[in-house]
Phi, psi and omega in degrees: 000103141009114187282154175308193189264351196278290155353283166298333168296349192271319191279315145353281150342286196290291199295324167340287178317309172309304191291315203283333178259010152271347189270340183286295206285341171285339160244348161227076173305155190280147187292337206268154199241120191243102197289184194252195203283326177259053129094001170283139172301135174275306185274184175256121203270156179254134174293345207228351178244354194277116198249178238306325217298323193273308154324303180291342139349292215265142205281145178073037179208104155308176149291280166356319183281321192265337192258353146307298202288325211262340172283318175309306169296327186290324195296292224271315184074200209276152197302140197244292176272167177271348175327324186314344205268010115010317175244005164239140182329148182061355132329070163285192193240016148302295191289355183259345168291344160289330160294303181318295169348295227277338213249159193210143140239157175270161181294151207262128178127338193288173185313310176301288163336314192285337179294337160302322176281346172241026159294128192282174200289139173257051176289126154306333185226044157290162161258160175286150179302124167286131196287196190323335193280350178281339194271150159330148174237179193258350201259345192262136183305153169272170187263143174294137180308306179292000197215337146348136164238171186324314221245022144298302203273357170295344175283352176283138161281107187145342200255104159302228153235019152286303200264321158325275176336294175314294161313325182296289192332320196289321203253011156272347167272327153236115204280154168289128177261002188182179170263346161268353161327330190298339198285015193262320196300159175280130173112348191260091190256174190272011208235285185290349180300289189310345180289316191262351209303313197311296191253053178213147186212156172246125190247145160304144165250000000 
């Protein structure tokens, strides 16, 4: 028996409905990165927005790895390629070619970016600054250059958590060899060298 028309108009309706929501989820997949039983992302995580948890998602990124990019990106601002991670410490062009599948960026310039970029540096194992009763004194052992941790040199007067950050960063690359090695960091003029030089000393590394 011939199905009525109301009928067919109803299976018409469903496939339509059917076809239009698989054409959907094939060009607009979800952003969000969900991880699977062993903790890798199904989508592709942004690169300019992702922060340590989300990073460490993605196969082949230590914490090391993750806490170079958010500093690079706090220094720096937001990522323009992902070629760019390249240029971040411990990042060869082995390991970012290894990556890039997880990754996306948002475009650089939207609203959220910029609030990012006037963001202060955001390191996971900074301390917060300390106030006046935290900074060095003349009566206080000096700090090694080479050997400082952040929230060491944050105790200098003059140093924030910008220029903190830079010194570690400078000195995973190259260890210091004197105290005017500081005037190669960015942000390190002869004016703030002289302030801090008095409570800092250099040991071989």
């Amino acid at each position: 028996m011939p199905q009525s028309r109301s009928a067919q108009s109803a299976l018409a309706v469903l496939v339509l409905v059917t076809g239009l929501f698989a054409t959907y989820r094939l060009y607009f997949p979800s952003s969000a990165a969900h991880p699977t039983e062993d903790g890798a992302p199904r989508r592709q995580i942004d690169l300019n927005r992702a922060d340590r948890q989300e990073l460490l998602q993605i196969p082949g990124l230590g914490p090391s790895n993750a806490d170079a990019i958010l500093a690079y990106r706090a220094e720096r601002g937001p990522f323009e390629t992902l070629d760019d991670l390249t240029h971040v410490h411990g990042m060869g062009p082995k390991t970012t070619e290894k990556v890039k599948p997880w990754l996306n960026l948002s475009p650089v310039g939207d609203e959220p970016l910029e609030r990012l970029e006037r963001k202060p540096v955001a390191i996971p194992s900074a301390v917060p600054t300390p106030g006046k009763a935290g900074k060095i004194s003349a009566t206080d052992a000096k700090i090694d250059l080479n050997a400082g941790t952040e929230a060491d040199f944050l105790r200098l007067p003059g140093i924030g958590p910008t220029l903190a950050a830079r010194i570690v960063l400078y000195r995973a690359n190259k260890a210091f060899a004197s105290l005017d090695d500081l005037r190669k960091v960015k942000g390190i003029g002869a004016k703030t060298l002289d302030a801090i030089r008095p409570f800092l000393a250099v040991n071989p590394k």
